[in-house]
C-alpha positions in Angstrom: 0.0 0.0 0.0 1.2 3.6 -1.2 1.5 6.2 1.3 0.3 9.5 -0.3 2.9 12.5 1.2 2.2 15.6 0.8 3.9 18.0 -1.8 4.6 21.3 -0.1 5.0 21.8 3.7 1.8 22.1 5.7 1.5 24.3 8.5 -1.1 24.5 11.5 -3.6 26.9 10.5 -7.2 27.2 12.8 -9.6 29.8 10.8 -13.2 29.7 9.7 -13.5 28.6 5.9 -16.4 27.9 3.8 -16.4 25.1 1.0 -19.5 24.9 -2.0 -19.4 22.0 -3.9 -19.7 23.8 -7.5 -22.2 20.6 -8.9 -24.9 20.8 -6.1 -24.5 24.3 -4.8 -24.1 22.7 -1.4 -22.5 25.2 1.2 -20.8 24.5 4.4 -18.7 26.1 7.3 -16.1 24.4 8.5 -12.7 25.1 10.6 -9.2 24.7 8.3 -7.2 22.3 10.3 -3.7 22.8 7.9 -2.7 25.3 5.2 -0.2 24.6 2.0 0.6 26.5 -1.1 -1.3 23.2 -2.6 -4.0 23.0 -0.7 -5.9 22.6 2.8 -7.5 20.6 5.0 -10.8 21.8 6.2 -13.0 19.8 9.3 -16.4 19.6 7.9 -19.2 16.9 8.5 -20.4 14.7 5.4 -18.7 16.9 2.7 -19.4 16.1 -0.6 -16.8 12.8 -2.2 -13.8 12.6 -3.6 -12.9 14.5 -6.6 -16.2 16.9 -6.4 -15.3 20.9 -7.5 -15.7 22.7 -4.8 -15.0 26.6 -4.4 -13.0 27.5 -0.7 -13.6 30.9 1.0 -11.1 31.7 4.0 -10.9 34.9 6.0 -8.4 35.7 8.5 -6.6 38.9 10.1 -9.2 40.8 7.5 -7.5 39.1 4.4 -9.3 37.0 2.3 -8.7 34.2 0.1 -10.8 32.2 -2.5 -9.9 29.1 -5.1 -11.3 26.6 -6.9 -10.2 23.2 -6.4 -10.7 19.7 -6.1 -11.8 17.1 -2.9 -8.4 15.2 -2.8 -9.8 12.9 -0.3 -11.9 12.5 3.1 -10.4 11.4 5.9 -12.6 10.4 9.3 -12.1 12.7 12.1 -9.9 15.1 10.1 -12.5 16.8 7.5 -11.7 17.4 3.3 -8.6 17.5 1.8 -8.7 20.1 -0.9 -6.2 20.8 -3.6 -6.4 23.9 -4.7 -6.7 23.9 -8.5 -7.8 27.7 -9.7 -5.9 30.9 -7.0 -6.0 33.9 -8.6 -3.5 36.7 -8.1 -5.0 38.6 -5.6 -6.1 35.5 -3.6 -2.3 34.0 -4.0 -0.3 37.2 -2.4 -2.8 36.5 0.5 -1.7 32.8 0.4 1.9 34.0 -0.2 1.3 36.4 3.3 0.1 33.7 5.3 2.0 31.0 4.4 5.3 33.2 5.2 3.4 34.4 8.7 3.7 30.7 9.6 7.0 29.3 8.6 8.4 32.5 10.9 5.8 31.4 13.4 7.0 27.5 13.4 10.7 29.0 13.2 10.4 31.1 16.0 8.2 28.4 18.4 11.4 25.8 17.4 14.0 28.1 17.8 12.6 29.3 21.3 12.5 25.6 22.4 15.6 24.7 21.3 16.8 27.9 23.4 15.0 26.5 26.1 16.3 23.2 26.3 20.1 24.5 26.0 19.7 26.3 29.2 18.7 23.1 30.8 21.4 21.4 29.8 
């Protein structure tokens, strides 16, 4: 059995998102559980199936991001993984912003610990 990996680094990200499946019209709010410049994971309940078009809305820190994309795959317990297919500009320098936000974020939280536990030593 193949192990699927993913293709850019993920990062924590906890904000309000809403997903429409582009083929039904069906809506729903959900909570974004990681964030990629490839795509998200979003913790919704009974979301559409695999491979269904679905638009993504996520607003954080008054920025706002939209794409198309595609449900890579539904996972119990851990919502809809969506690759994004369709970012336009605008919505991409957003991306870009956040995605930057985080890696100095996870960079500062590891370099902090790694302070910490020096002193310890």
């Amino acid at each position: 059995m193949r192990v699927e990996r993913p293709r850019a680094a993920r990062y924590r990200f906890n904000v309000s998102a809403t997903l429409t499946d582009l083929d039904s019209g069906q809506q729903m709010k959900g909570t974004t559980w990681d964030l990629s410049l490839l795509g998200c994971q979003v913790m919704v309940a009974n979301f559409g199936r695999v491979g269904a078009r679905v638009r993504i809305q996520i607003t954080h820190n008054g920025d706002s991001f939209e794409a198309l994309g595609r449900v890579a795959n539904l996972r119990p317990l851990m919502g809809v993984g969506i690759g994004f297919t369709i970012v336009e500009n605008r919505s991409h320098l957003v991306l870009d912003k956040w995605l930057e936000d985080l890696r100095e974020k996870k960079f500062s939280n590891h370099e902090s610990t790694r302070r910490h536990s020096r002193a310890n030593i």
